[in-house]
N, C-alpha and C positions, 0 to 999 in steps of 0.2 A: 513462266508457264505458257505465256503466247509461244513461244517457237515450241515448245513439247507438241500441244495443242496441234499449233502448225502444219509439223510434222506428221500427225496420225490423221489429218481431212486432208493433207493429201495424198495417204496411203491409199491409192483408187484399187479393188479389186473386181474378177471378174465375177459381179455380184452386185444387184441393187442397192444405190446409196440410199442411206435414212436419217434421220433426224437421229444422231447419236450422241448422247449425255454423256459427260464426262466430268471428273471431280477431281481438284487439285490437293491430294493427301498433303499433314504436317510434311511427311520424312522427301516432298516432294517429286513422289511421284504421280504419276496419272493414274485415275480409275474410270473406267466404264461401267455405264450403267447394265445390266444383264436384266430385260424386261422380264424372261423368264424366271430367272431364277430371287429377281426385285431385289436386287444390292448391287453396288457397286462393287468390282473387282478391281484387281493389279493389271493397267494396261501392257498385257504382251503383244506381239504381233501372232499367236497363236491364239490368244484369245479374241482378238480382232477379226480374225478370221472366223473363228466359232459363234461370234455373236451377229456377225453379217451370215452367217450359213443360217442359224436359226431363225434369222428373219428372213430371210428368203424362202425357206422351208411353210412355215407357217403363212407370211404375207400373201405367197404366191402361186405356194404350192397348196395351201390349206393343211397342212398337218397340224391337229389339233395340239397346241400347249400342252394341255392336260396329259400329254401319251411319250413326252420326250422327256427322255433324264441327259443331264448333264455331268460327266464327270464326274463316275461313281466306280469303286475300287469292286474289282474282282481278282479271284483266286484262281491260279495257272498253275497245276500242279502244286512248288514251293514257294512260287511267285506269287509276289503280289502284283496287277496292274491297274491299269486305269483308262477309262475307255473315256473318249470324248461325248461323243452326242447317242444316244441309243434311242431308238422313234418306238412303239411298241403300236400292235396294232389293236384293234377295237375288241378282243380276246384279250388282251392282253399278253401275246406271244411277241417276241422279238422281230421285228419288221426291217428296219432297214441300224444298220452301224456304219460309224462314221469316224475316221481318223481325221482332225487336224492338223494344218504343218504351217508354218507360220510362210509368210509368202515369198521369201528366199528359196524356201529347202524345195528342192526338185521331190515329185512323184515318182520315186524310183520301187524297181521290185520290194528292197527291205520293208520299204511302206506298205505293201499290199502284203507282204510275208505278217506283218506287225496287225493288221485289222484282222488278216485272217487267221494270226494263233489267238486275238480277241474271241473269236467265231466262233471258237472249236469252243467254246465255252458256251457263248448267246445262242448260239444258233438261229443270227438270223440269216432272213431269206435273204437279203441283197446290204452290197456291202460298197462304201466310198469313203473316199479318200480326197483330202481338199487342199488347198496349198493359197486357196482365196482367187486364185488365177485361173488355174487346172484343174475341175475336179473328172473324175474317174470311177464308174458307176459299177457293180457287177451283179449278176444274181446268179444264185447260188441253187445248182441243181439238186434237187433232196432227194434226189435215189442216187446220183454218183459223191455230192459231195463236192463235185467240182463249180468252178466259176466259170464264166461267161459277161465279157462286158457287155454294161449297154451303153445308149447314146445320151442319155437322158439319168436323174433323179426318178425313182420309182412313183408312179401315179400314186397316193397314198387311197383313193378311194376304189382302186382295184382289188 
């Protein structure tokens, strides 16, 4: 389990490092701890990525725990999908969506095609996309519909 272990502290992303828990399952593999969600998961490098974005969101950024789901299925038409991180705001309207991609897979359009047929559903206002290295921010015009990057993770207290 030391070199699994190994392995994943020195998976450095671009994103604040933290005191990350981890648990060495029977069928041996690794689990992290998910403060938000309080259990331990199957360590993927998508999930790695998800659990460093949520601390950074909340540590740093201040988005309240309380207003973020993780990993919750919705309906696309016949589809079924599944959205990574969804923040809601203090209404409880859809605030910012968030795609994960474990920290190999490049940001390419497919990805930003993939958050934004999430969107045609949430409707939120601003939409990213993370890879743990690269993320890519947009906010979403509510009379055209359309996107616009920005530079930045949205202020959550605007």
């Amino acid at each position: 389990m030391v070199d699994k272990l190994q392995h994943w502290r020195e998976q450095k992303l671009n994103l604040p490092a933290f005191d990350v828990r981890f648990r060495e399952e029977e069928n041996g593999n690794v689990s992290i701890f998910d403060p938000l969600r309080r259990k331990y998961l199957v360590l993927t490098p998508e999930e790695w990525v998800r659990v460093h974005l949520v601390h950074y969101l909340t540590a740093y950024l201040d988005y309240p725990k309380s207003l973020i789901s993780l990993e919750r299925g919705l309906r696309y038409h016949v589809l079924q999908k599944r959205f990574d991180i969804l923040v809601r705001d203090r209404t409880g309207a859809a605030f910012l969506l968030i795609e994960c991609k474990a920290p190999g897979i490049p940001l390419t359009q497919k990805v930003v095609e993939q958050v934004s047929v999430y969107n045609q559903k949430i409707q939120a206002a601003f939409l990213g996309i993370s890879n743990g290295n690269t993320h890519i921010c947009m906010q979403r015009d509510a009379g055209t519909g359309k996107y616009r990057q920005i530079q930045h993770f949205p202020d959550f207290s605007s």
